[in-house]
NULUMLO-85141 format. One record per residue (C-alpha): x, y, z; residue number from 1. Coordinates in nm, 4 decimals. Each point is the difference from the previous one (the first is absolute). Example, Ala and Ser with C-alpha at 12.3 -4.5 7.8 and 13.67 -1.06 7.14 Angstrom:
// NULUMLO-85141
{{1.2300, -0.4500, 0.7800}, 1};
{{0.1370, 0.3440, -0.0660}, 2};
//
This chain:
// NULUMLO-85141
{{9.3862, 10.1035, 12.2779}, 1};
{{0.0745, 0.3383, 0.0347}, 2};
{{0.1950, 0.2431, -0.3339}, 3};
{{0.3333, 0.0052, 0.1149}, 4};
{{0.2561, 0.2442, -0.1103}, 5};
{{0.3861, -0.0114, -0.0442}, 6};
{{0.2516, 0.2147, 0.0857}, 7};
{{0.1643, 0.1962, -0.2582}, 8};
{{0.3627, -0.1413, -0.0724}, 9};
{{0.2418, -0.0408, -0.3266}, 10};
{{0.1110, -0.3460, 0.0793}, 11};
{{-0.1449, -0.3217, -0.1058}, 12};
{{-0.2689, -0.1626, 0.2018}, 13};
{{0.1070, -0.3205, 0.1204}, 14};
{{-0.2499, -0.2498, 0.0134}, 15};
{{0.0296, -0.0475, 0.3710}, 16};
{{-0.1571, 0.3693, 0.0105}, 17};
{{-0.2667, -0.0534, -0.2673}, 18};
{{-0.1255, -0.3252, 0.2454}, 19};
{{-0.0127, 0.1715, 0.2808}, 20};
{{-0.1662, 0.3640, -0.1278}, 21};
{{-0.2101, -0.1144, -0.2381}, 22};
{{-0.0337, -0.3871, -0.0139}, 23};
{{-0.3264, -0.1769, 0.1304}, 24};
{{-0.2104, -0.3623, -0.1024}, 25};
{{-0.0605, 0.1762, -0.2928}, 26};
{{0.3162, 0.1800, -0.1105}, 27};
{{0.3116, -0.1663, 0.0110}, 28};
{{0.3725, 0.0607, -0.1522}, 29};
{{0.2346, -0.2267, -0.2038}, 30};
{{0.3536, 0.0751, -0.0947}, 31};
{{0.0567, -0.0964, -0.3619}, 32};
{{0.3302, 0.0621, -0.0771}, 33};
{{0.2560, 0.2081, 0.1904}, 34};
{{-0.1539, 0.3895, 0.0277}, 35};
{{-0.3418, -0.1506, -0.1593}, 36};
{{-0.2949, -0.0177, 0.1917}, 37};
{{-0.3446, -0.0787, -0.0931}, 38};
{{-0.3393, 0.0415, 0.2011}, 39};
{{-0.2492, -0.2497, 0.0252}, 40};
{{-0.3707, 0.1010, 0.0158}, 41};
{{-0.2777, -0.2261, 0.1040}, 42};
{{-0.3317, 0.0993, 0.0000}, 43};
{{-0.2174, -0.3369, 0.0136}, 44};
{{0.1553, -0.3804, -0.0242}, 45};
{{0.0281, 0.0262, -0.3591}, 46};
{{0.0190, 0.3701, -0.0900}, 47};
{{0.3900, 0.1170, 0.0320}, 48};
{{0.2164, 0.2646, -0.1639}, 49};
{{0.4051, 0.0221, -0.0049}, 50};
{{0.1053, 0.3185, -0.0163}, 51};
{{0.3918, 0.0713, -0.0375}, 52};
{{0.1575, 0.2737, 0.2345}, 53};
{{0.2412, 0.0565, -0.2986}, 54};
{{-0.2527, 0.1879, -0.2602}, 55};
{{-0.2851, 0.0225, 0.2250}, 56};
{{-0.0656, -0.2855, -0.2706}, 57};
{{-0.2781, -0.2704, 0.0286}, 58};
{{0.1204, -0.3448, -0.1599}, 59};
{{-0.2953, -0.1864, 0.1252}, 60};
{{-0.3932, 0.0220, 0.0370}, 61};
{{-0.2684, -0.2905, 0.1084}, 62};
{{-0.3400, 0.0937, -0.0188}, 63};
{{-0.2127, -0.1318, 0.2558}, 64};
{{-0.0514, -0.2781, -0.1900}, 65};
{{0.3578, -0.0956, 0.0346}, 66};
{{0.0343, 0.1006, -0.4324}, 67};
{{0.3503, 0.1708, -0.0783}, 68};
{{-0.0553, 0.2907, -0.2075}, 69};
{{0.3249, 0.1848, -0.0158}, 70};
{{0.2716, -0.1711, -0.2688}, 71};
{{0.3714, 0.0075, 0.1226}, 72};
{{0.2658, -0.1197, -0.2032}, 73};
{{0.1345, -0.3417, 0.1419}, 74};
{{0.3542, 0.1326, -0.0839}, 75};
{{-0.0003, 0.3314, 0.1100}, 76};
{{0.2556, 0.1325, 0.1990}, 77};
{{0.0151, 0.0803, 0.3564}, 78};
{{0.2667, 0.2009, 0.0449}, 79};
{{0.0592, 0.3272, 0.1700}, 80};
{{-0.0228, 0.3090, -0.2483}, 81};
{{-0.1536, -0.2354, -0.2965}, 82};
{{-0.3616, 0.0401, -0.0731}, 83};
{{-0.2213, -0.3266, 0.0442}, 84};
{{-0.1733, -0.1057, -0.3011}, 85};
{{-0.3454, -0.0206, -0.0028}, 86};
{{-0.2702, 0.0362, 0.2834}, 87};
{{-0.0912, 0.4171, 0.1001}, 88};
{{0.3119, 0.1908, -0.0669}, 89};
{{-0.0191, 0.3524, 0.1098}, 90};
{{0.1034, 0.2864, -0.2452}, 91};
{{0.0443, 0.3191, 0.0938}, 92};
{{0.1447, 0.2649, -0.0836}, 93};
{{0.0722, -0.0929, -0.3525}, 94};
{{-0.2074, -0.2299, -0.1395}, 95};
{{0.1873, -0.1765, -0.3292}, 96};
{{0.3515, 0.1436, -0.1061}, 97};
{{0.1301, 0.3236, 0.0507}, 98};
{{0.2622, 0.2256, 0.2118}, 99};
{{0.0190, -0.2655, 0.2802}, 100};
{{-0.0307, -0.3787, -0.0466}, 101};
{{-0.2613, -0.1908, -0.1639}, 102};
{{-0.3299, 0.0286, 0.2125}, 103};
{{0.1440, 0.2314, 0.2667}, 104};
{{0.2363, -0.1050, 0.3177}, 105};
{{-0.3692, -0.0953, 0.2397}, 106};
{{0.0167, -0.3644, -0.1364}, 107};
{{0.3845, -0.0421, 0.0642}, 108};
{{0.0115, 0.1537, 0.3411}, 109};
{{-0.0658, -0.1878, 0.3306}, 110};
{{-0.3244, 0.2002, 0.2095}, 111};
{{-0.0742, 0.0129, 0.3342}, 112};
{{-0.3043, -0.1222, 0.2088}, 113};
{{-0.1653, 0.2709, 0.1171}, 114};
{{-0.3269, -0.1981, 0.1408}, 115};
{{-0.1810, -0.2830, 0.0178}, 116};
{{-0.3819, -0.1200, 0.1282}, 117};
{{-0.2280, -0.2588, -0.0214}, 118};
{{-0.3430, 0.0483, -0.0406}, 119};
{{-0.3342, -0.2234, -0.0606}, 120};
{{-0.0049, 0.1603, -0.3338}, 121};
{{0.3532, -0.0180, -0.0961}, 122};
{{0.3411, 0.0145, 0.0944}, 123};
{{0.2802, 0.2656, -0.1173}, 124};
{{0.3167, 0.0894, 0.0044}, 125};
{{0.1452, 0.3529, -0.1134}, 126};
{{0.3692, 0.0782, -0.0849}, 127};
{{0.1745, 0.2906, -0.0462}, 128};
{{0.2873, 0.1522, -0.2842}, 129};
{{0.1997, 0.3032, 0.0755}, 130};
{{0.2936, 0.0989, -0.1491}, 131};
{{0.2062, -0.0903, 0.2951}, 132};
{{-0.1020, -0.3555, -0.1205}, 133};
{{0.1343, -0.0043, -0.3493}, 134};
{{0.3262, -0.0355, -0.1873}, 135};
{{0.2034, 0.3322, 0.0168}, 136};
{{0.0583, -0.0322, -0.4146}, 137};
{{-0.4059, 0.0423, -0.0132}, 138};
{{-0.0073, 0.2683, 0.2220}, 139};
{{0.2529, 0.1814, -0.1823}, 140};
{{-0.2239, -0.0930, -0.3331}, 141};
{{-0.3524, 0.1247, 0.1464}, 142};
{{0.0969, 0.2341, 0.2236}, 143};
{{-0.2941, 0.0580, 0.2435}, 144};
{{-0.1674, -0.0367, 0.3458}, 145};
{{-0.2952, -0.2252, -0.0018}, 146};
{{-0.2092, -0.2307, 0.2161}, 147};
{{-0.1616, -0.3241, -0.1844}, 148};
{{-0.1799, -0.2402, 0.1970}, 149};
{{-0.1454, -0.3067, -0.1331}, 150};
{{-0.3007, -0.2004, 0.2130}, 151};
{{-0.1369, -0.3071, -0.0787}, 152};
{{-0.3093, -0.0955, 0.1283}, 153};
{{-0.1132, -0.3893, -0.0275}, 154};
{{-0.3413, -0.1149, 0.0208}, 155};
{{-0.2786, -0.0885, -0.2320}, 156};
{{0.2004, 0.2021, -0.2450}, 157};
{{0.3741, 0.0725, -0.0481}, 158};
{{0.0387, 0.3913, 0.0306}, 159};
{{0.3058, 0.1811, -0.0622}, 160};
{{0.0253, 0.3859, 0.0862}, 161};
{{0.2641, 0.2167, -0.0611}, 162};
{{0.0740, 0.3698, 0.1262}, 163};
{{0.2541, 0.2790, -0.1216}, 164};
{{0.0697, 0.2352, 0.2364}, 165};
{{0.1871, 0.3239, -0.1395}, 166};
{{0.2105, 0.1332, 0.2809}, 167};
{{0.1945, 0.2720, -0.1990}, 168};
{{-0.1377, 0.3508, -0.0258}, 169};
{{0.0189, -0.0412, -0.3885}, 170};
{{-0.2914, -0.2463, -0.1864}, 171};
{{0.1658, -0.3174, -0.0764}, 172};
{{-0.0627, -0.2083, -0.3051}, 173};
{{-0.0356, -0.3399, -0.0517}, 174};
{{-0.1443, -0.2935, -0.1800}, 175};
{{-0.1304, -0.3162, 0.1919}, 176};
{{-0.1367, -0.3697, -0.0392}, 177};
{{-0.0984, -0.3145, 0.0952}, 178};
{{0.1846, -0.2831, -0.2214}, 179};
{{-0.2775, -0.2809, 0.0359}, 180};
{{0.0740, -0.3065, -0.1257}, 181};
{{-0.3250, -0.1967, 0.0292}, 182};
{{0.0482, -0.3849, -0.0244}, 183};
{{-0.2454, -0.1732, -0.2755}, 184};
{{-0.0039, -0.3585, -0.1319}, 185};
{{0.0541, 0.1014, -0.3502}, 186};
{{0.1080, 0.3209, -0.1229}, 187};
{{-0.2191, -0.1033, -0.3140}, 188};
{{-0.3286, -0.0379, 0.1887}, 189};
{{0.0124, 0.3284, 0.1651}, 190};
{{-0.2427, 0.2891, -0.0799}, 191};
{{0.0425, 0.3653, 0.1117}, 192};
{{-0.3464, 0.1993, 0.0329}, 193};
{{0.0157, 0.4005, 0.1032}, 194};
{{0.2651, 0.1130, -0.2733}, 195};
{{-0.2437, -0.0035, -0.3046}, 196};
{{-0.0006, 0.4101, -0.1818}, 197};
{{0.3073, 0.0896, 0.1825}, 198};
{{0.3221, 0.1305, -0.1225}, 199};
{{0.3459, -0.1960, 0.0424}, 200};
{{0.3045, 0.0670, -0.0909}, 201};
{{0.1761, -0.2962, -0.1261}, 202};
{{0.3669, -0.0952, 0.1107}, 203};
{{0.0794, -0.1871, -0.2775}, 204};
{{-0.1398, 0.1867, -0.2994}, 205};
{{0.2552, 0.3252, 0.0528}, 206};
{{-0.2232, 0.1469, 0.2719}, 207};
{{-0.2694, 0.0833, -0.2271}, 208};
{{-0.3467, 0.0574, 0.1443}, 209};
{{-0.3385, -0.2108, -0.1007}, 210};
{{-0.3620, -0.0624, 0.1177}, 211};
{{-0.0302, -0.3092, 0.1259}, 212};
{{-0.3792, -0.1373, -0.2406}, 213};
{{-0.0104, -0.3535, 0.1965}, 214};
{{-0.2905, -0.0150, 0.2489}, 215};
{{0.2428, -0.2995, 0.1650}, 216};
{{0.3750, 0.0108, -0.0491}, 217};
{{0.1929, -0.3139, 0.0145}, 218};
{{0.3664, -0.0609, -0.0451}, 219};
{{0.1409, -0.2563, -0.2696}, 220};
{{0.3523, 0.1399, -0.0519}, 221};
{{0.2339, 0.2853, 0.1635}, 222};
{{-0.1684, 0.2640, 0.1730}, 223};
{{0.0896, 0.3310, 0.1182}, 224};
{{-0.2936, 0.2857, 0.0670}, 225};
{{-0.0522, 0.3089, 0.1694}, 226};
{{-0.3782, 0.0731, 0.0260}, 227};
{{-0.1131, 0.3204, 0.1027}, 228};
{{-0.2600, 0.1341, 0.1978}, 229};
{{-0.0872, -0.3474, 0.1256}, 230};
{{-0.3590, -0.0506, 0.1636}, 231};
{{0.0251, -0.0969, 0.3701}, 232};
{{-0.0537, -0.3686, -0.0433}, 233};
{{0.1542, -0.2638, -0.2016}, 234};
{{-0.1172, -0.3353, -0.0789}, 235};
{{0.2478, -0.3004, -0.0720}, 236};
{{-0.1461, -0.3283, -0.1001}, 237};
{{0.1545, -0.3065, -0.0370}, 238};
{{-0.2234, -0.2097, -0.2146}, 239};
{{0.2125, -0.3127, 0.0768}, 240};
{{-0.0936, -0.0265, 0.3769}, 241};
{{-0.3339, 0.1862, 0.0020}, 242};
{{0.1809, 0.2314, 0.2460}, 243};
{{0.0034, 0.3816, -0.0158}, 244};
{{0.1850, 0.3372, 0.1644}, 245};
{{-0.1720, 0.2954, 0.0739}, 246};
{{0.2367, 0.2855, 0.0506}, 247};
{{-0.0981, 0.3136, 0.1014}, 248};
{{0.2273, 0.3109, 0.0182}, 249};
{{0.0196, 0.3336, 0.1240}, 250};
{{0.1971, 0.3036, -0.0743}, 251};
{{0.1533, -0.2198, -0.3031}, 252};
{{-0.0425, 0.1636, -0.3217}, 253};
{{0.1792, -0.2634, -0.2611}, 254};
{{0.0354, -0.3704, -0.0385}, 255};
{{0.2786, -0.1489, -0.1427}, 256};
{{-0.0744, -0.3649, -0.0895}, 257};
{{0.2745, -0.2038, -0.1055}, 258};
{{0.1057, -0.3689, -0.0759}, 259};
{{0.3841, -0.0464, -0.1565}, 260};
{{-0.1230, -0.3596, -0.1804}, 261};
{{0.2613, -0.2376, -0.0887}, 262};
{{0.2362, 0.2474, -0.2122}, 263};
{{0.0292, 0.2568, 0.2700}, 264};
{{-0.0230, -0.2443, 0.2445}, 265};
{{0.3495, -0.1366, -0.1106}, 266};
{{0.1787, 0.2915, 0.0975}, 267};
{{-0.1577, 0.0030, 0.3602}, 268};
{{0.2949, -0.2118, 0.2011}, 269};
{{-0.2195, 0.0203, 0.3085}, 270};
{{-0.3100, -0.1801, -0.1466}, 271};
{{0.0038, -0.3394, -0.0454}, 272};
{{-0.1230, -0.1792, -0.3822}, 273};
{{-0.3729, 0.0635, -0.0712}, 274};
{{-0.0884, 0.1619, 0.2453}, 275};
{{-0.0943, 0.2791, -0.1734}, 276};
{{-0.3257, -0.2771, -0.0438}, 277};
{{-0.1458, 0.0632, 0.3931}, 278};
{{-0.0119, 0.3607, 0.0438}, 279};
{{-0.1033, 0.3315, -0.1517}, 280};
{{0.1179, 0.3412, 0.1426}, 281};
{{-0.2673, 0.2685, 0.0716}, 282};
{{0.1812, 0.2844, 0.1318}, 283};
{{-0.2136, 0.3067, 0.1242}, 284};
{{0.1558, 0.3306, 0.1047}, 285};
{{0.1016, 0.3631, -0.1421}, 286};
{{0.2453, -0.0088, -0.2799}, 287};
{{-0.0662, 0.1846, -0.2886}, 288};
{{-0.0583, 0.3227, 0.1980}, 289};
{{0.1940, 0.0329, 0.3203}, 290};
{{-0.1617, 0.0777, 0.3501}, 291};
{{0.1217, 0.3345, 0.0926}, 292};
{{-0.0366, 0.0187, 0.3624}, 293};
{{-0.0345, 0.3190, 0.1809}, 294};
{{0.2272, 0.0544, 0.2714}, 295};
{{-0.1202, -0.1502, 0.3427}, 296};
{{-0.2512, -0.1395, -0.1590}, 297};
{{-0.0879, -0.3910, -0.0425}, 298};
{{-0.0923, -0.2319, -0.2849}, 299};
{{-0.2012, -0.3618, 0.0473}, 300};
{{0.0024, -0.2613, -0.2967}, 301};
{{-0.2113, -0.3274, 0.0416}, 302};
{{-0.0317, -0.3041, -0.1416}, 303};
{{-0.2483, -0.3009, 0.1112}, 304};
{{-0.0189, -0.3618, -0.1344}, 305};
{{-0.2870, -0.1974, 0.0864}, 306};
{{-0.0372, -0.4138, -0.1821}, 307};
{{-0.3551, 0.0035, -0.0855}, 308};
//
């Protein structure tokens, strides 16, 4: 199949559209609620990926062992404008609070297919966020030209790659992530290798900074870290199953790992009882210092999961 490309436009895609430009065996469309659309990505019988137009957000990932290893909440919320709990959420260009809302407007806004192939090694799609494409209140907040495209790529591994391109003739700021939540058996089993002699700054102790002195970190209560100057690979092990995830990043230069445990978890209306128990967020991206991107100039993040 060849890349195709779409025409530039404000509107909406319908889904009619996204069938006909972009659909094949191995890409098709769904409608999920009215103005929701999600893409469905098939690489081998047992290796899929959903990927929601509306955040450029994946919800869903099968290895090609037909294992899911992305955690979505079983009550979030599909609803236009409302951010999906759980799965691959896209941050940019604020990653946490700030000046505009919580995580940035990319994960509340609905993207557009730009292209879409299959190939014997994997199969993509890649959508696009302009600021024709988002709310007029959050271009009024962050207000700047930009280009983000997200592509996906399916195979033996789950890769996610995102681009900034910096339109203005100014250098544009930003701050950027992916929001991972990775789905274990038991929060309590899970080991974290990689993080061991780094700096984080913890969330929940007034921001103050500490050296993380654990070879392997594991999580028994409320956690909320930034690491910095992460390593390019990652190791999560979930001692229950025997299973691990390998996740390699590039261009990411913190980590935020998180779990809300059954306190925080309370106050989460999105995320059902407990389940705090079957995942653990690893988050890489740029956060404490912000990408200052020259003007014309591009910027490429990367993340890659591979179940070992």
């Amino acid at each position: 199949m060849q890349m195709s490309a779409n025409p530039l436009s404000k509107s909406q895609q319908t889904i009619d559209e996204l069938k006909q430009q972009f659909g094949s065996e191995q890409i098709t469309f769904i409608q999920v609620a009215p103005g929701l659309i999600k893409a469905v990505l098939c690489f081998s019988e047992q290796a899929c990926a959903e990927i929601h137009l509306q955040g450029a957000h994946l919800t869903q990932w099968l290895d090609t062992s037909g294992r899911d290893n992305i955690f979505t909440s079983a009550t979030a919320v599909y609803k236009t404008a409302v951010p999906i709990r759980g799965g691959n959420p896209i941050i940019f260009p604020q990653f946490g609070p700030g000046e505009i809302c919580q995580h940035g407007f990319a994960r509340n806004s609905v993207w557009r297919v730009v292209s879409s192939q299959a190939r014997t090694d994997a199969t993509l799609v890649s959508l696009e966020l302009k600021p024709e494409d988002i709310d007029v209140s959050y271009r009024q907040q962050w207000p700047h030209d930009f280009v983000l495209t997200v592509t996906i790529s399916l195979g033996e591994t789950l890769v996610t790659q995102m681009q900034v391109h910096n339109p203005n003739s100014y250098p544009l700021p930003f701050t950027l992530g992916f929001h991972t939540y990775l789905a274990v058996d038991d929060i309590k089993s899970v080991e974290i290798s990689g993080l061991s002699g780094l700096e984080y700054m913890d969330n929940l102790r007034e921001r103050a900074i500490f050296q993380e002195d654990r070879e392997i970190v594991s999580v028994f209560e409320f956690i909320d870290r930034r690491y910095q100057n992460i390593p390019a690979t990652i190791a999560i092990n979930d001692k229950s199953t025997g299973r691990a995830i390998l996740m390699q990043t590039k261009n990411c230069q913190d980590a935020f790992v998180w779990n809300p445990w059954q306190e925080a978890e309370k106050k989460l209306t999105d995320l059902a009882p407990n389940s705090f128990q079957k995942f653990v967020c690893v988050e890489p991206g740029n956060m404490q210092n912000p990408v200052v991107l020259a003007a014309g100039q591009n910027f490429i993040a990367e993340q890659e999961i591979k179940r070992l």
